[in-house]
N, C-alpha and C positions, 0 to 999 in steps of 0.2 A: 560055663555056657552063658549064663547074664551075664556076666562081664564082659564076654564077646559081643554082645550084641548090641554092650550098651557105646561101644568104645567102635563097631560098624556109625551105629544111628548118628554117633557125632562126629566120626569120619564124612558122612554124608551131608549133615548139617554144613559145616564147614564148607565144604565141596560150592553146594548149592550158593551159600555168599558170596563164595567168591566170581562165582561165575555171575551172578547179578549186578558186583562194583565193578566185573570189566567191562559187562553190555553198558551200562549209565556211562561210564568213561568211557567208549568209543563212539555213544552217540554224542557227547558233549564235543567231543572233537569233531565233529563234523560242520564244517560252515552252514551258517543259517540262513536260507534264502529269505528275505523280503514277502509282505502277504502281498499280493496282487487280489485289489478287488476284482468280481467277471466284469465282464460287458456288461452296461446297464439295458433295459427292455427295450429304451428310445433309438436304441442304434449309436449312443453316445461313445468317443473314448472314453476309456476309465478311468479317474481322478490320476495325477503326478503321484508319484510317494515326495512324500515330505523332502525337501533340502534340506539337509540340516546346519550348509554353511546360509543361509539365511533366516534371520530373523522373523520369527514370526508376528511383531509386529509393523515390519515392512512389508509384509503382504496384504494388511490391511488397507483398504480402499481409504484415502489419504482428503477428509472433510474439514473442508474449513468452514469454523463459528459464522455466523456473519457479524459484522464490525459493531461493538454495540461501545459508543463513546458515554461514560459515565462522569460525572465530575467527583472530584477527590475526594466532597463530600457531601453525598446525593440530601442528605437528610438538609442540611446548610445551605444546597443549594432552592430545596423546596422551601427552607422558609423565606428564603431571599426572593424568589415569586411572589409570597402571601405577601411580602412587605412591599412589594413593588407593587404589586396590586389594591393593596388599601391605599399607598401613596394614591394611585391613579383616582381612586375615590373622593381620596381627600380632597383633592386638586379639583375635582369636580363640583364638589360639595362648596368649596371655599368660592367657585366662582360662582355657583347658586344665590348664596351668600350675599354678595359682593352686588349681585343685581338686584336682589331686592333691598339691598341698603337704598343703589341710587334712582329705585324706580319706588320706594314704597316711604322708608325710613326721613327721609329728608325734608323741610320742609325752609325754602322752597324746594322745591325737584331741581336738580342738577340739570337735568336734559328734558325738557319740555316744548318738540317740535313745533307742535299746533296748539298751545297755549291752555292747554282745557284742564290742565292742572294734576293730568297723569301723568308719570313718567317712562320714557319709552327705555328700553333694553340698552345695553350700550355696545359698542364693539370690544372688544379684549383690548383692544390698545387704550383704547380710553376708559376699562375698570382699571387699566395698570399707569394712568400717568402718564402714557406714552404721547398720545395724539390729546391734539384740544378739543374738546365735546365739539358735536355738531351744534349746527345751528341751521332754520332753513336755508340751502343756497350757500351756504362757507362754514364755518369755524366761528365758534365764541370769544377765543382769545384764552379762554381759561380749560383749568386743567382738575380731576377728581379729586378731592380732598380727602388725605387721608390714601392715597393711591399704595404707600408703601406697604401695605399690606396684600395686595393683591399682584403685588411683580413677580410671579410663581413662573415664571420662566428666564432669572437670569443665569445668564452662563458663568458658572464657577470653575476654576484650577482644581488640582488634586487637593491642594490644600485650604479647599474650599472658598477662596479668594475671587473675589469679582474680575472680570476679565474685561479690556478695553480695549480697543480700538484707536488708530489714531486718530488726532484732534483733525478737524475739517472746517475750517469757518464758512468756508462758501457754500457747503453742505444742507440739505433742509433739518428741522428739528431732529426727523429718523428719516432714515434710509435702509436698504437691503444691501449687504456686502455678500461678495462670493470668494471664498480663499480656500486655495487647495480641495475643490468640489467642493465644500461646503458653504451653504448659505443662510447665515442670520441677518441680526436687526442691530443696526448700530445707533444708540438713545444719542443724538447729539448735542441734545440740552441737559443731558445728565452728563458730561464729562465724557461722553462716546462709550457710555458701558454697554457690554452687549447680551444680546438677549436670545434666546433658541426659538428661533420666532421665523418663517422663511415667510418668502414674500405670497406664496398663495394661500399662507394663512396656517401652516400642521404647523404646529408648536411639539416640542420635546421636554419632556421632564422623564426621569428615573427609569429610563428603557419606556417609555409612551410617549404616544404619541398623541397631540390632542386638535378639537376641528370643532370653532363655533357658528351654528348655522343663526341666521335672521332670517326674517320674510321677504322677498321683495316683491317685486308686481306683478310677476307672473310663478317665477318658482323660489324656492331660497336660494340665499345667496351666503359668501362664506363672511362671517363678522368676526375672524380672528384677523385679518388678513389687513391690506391699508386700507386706513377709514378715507373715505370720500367725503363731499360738502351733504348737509342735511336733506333732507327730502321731507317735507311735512306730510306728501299724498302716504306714507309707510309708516304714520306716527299711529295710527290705530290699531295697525295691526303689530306693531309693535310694543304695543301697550301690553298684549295677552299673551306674546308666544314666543318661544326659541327653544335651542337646545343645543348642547354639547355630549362631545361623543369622546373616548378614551381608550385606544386599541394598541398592545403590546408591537413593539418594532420588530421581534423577533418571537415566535409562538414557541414555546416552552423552555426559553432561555429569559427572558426579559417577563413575560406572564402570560399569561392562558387566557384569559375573561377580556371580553371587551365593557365597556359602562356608556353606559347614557343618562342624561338628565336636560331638565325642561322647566316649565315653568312650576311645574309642582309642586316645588323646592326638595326633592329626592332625587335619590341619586338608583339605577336600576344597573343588574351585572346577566350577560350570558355566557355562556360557556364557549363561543365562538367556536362553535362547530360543524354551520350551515355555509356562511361566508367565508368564515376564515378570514380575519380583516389581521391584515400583517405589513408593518411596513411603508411604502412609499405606495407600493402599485396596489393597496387592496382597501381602500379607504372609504367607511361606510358613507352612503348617500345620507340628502338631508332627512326624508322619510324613512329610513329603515326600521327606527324602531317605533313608529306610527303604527295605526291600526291600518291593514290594509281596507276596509269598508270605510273609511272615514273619507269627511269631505274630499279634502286635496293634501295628503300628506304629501304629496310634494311640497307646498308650502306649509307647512310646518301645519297647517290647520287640519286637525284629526288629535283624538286621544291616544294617547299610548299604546302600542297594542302589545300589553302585559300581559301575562298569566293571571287570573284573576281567579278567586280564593271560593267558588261558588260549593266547594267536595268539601270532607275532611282530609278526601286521599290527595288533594290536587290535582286529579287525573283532566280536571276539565280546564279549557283555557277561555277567557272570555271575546277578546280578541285579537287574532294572529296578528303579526308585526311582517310589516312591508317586505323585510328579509327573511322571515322564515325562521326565527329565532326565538327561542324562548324568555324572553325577557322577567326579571323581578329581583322586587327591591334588595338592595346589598348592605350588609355593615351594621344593622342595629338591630340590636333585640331580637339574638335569634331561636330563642326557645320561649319569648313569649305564647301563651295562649291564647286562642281568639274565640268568641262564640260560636259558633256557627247555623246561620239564620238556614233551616229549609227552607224559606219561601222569599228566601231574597232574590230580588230581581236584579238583572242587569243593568238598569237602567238607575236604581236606588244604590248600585255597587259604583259605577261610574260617580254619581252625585256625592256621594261618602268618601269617594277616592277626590273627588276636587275640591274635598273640606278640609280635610285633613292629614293629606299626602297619601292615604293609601294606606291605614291600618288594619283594613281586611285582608291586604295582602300578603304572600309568605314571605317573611322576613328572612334573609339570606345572604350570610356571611362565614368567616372565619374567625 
């Protein structure tokens, strides 16, 4: 009787499996429809079901980078700024230089309009040899001694080689050439060597461009530019004042920072990023980096209008510059310490700055 019962329960058992592996086998054979999501609330259709003959990264919304030009090699090319830019310092600095040899160093004075035994400013053609010093009314006949140090703008080949022009007898000592848009300065007492010198006076060196102001009788006038015959009524105020300025041909390919210098004998760097002086069309005025309160920065007469060093933060400026710019000094000593007076005045900052070029100042380089 258990043997019967036991050999029913696994007739049954059996039974039951097999009837389980047919139900699972005939629902597997049944084609599977697709899930349809519902209607959404908003009254929307209901998404597509997926293509699957399309990729699904072609259904992505198709954005493009915007163009970002890098050079081959960014680091290389940033130093190649810095160096273009201390050049432009230098070039600054060398023609600071170069004025106070023939305005202080000499004895007699090389250029001595009105006879009183100071020496007035010169033009750039006449610190470089180019033009013959003035004299009241014409020309001395004579030329800067020592001039070859200060020809900071002749045009060189690739291989570094001086470039000439043709010979011109009938020509005056220089003149202005213009070949294939381009316009320099052809020396035609030096053999017609030529110079990056255009005729209204921007001068070019190492991707800058450079512009020297002098006084004249009413506003400044450009002194890179052709010297004219002497004028003795401009020999006084030529005695005290000028200034050159240094501003990249191209802003963040050729350098960043514009410079100025004066009669301080320093040399000052901003970041050019009020003006924006770039080029042919953006070329700083003669007062720009004047104090805007000062006499007549248009004629060069007014102080600097630097940053001046009254904080330990710097947060304070003493006085604003004609353009808007934060002007201060570039290239030396730039982790020096300075004291810092509470109770110095502006007026004792100014006086200290025209002793000694401005050692209060923050010192500010690379």
């Amino acid at each position: 009787m258990n043997r019967r019962r036991r050999s029913l329960t696994s007739s049954l058992a059996w039974l039951g499996a097999a009837a389980l592996l047919a139900a699972l086998g005939a629902g597997c054979s049944k084609k599977q429809q697709p899930y349809k999501p519902p209607p959404r609330e908003n009254g929307d259709q209901p998404d597509k079901p997926r293509d699957p003959a399309v990729p699904d990264e072609e259904k992505l919304p198709v954005v493009a980078p915007a163009p970002i030009e890098l050079p081959e090699d960014a680091r290389h090319a940033q130093m190649d700024l810095r160096e273009r830019e201390w050049e432009a310092y230098s070039t600054l600095r060398k023609i600071t230089v170069a004025q106070k040899h023939y305005m202080r160093d000499l004895n007699p004075i090389a250029k001595d309009l009105d006879g009183d035994g100071l020496g007035e400013v010169c033009y750039l053609l006449e610190l470089s040899g180019i033009s013959e010093l003035q004299r009241p009314g014409g020309f001395s006949g004579a030329t800067t001694l020592g001039a070859a140090d200060w020809r900071l703008f002749l045009a060189n080949d690739p291989q570094g080689k001086k470039i000439y022009w043709k010979d011109d007898p009938d020509k005056p000592s220089y003149y202005f050439e213009t070949h294939q848009g381009y316009e320099f300065l052809v020396h035609n007492d030096n053999h017609s060597v030529v110079h990056r010198i255009r005729s209204d006076g921007i001068c070019e060196r190492n991707g800058y461009y450079f512009i020297l102001y002098l006084p004249g009788k009413e506003k400044a006038v450009v002194g890179s530019g052709k010297v004219p015959p002497g004028d003795a009524s401009l020999a006084d105020a030529r005695e005290r004042r000028y200034c050159a300025y240094a501003w990249p041909k191209e802003i963040g390919k050729t350098g960043r920072r514009a410079f100025f210098s004066d009669r301080f004998e320093a040399v000052w760097a901003c970041w050019n990023i009020v003006h924006r002086y770039e080029g042919l069309d953006n070329i700083p005025e003669p007062g720009a980096a004047f104090a805007k309160a000062g006499e007549d920065p248009d004629n060069l007469d007014a102080p600097p209008g630097i940053a001046f060093d009254p904080s330990p933060t710097l947060e304070k400026t003493g006085l604003p510059s004609c353009d808007g710019e934060t002007w201060k000094i570039f290239g030396e000593r730039k982790d020096v310490k300075r004291k810092f007076e509470k109770k110095w005045t502006l007026q004792q900052d100014i006086e200290d700055f025209k002793k000694d070029g401005g050692t209060r100042q923050a010192w500010w380089g690379e």
